[in-house]
C-alpha positions as CSV (number, residue, x, y, z in Angstrom):
1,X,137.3,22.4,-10.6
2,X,140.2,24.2,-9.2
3,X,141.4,25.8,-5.5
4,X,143.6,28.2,-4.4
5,X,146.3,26.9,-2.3
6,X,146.0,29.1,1.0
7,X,148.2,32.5,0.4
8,X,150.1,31.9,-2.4
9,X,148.2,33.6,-5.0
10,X,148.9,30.2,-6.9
11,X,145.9,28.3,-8.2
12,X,145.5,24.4,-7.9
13,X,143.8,23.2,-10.9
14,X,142.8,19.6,-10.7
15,X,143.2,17.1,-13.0
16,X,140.7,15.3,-15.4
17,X,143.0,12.6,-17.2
18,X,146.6,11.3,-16.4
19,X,149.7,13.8,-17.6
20,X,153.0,14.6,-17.2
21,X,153.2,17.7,-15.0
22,X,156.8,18.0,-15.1
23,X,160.8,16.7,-14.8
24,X,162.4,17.4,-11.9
25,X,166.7,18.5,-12.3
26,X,168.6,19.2,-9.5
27,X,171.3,21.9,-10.0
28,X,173.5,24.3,-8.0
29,X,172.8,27.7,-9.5
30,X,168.9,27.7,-9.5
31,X,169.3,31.4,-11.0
32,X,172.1,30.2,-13.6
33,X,169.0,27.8,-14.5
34,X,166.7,30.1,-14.7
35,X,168.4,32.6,-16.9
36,X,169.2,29.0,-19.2
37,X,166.0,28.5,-19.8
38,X,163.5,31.1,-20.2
39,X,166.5,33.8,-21.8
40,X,167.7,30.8,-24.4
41,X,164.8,28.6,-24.7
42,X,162.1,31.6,-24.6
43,X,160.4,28.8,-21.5
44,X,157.9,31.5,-18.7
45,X,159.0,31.0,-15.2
46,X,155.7,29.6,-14.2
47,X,157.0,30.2,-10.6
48,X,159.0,30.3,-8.0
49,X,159.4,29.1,-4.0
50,X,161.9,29.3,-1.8
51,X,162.1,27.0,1.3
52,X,163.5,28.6,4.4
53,X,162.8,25.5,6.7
54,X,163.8,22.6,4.1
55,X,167.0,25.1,2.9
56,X,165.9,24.7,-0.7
57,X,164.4,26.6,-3.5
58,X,162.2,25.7,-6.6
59,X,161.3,27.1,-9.7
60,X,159.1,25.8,-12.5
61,X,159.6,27.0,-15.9
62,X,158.1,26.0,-19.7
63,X,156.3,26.8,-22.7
64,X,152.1,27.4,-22.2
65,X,150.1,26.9,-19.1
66,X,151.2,25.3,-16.5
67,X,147.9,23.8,-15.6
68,X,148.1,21.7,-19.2
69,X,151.6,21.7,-20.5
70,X,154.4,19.6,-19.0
71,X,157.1,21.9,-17.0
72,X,160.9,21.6,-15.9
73,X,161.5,21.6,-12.1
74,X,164.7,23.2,-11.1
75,X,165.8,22.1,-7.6
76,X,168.5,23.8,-5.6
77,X,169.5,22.7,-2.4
78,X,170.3,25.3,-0.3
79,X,174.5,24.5,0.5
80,X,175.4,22.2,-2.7
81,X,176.9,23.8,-4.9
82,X,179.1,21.1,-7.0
83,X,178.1,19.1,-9.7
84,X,175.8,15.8,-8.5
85,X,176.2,12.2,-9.7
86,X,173.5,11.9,-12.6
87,X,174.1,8.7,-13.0
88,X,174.1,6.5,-15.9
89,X,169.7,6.3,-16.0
90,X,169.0,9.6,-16.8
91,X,169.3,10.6,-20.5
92,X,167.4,13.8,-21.8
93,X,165.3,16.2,-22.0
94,X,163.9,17.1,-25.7
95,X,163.1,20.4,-26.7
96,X,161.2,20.6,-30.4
97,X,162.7,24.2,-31.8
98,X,161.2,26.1,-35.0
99,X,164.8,27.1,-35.9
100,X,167.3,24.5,-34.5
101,X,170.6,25.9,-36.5
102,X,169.9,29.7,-34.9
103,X,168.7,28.3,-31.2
104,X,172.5,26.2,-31.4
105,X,174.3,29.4,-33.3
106,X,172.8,31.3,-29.7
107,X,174.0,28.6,-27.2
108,X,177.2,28.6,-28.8
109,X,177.7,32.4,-28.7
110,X,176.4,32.0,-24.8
111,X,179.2,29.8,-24.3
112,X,177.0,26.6,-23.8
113,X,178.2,23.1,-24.7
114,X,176.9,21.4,-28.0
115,X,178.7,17.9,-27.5
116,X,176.3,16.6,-31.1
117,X,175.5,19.9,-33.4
118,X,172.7,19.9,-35.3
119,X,172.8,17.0,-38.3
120,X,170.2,14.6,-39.5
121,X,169.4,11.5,-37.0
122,X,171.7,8.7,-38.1
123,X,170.6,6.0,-39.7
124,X,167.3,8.0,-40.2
125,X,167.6,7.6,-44.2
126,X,166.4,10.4,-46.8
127,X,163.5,12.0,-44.5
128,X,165.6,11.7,-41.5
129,X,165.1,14.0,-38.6
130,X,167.3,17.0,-37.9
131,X,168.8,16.9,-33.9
132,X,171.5,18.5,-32.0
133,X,172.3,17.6,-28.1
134,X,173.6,20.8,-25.7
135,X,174.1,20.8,-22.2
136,X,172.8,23.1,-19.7
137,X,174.3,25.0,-17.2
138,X,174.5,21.5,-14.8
139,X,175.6,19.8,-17.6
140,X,172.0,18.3,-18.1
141,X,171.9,17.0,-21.6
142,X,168.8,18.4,-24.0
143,X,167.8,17.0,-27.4
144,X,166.5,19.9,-29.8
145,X,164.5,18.7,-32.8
146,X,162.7,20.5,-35.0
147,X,159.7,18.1,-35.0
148,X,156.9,19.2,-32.7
């Protein structure tokens, strides 16, 4: 069953099971953000809304449909424009990439921050997992894997 949500041209699609819709970042270039992740990670802007009245702006971006796959919310608050507090709870967002030495090779040559280049996990032994950790443009911090 689904409904469209009164003149937005977006469609409400309701849910059968329990799923993650998405993860919600706050930053302070929501169109630095943007660019970060659908030009670098290849992610769709699923879309996007500006708030006049609450003086902020959303926009939803990942990989698929929207309506099935998990998405990243970008938040910018209209005025706040330095870096916030994240805090010591948050820790990552993980991205599984078919080529994670090229995707790294690409976010260095943008400039990007790759505080753990790609390696096998540690302590992972002979079959171990190949990761890297970069920061977005808020300083976010995003695990890339190669495992799906």
């Amino acid at each position: 069953m689904s409904e469209k949500q009164e003149g937005s041209g977006w469609e409400v699609v309701k849910n059968t099971q329990p799923r993650i819709r998405h993860t919600m970042l706050r930053v302070k270039n929501i169109e630095a953000s943007i660019d970060f992740y659908t030009r670098i990670f290849g992610m769709t802007l699923f879309r996007r809304m500006d708030n006049e009245g609450g003086k902020y702006s959303v926009a939803f971006v990942g990989y698929g449909d929207e309506n099935s796959a998990p998405a990243i919310e970008l938040t910018y608050n209209w005025g706040k424009d330095e870096d916030y507090d994240k805090g010591d709870g948050f820790g990552h967002i993980a991205i599984g990439v078919p080529d994670i030495y090229g995707i790294c090779e690409k976010i260095a040559a943008e400039g990007f921050e790759i505080p753990r280049p790609p390696g096998p996990l540690k302590h992972g032994g002979p079959n171990a997992s190949v990761i890297a950790f970069v920061r977005d443009p808020d300083g976010y911090s995003i695990e890339l894997g190669e495992r799906a």
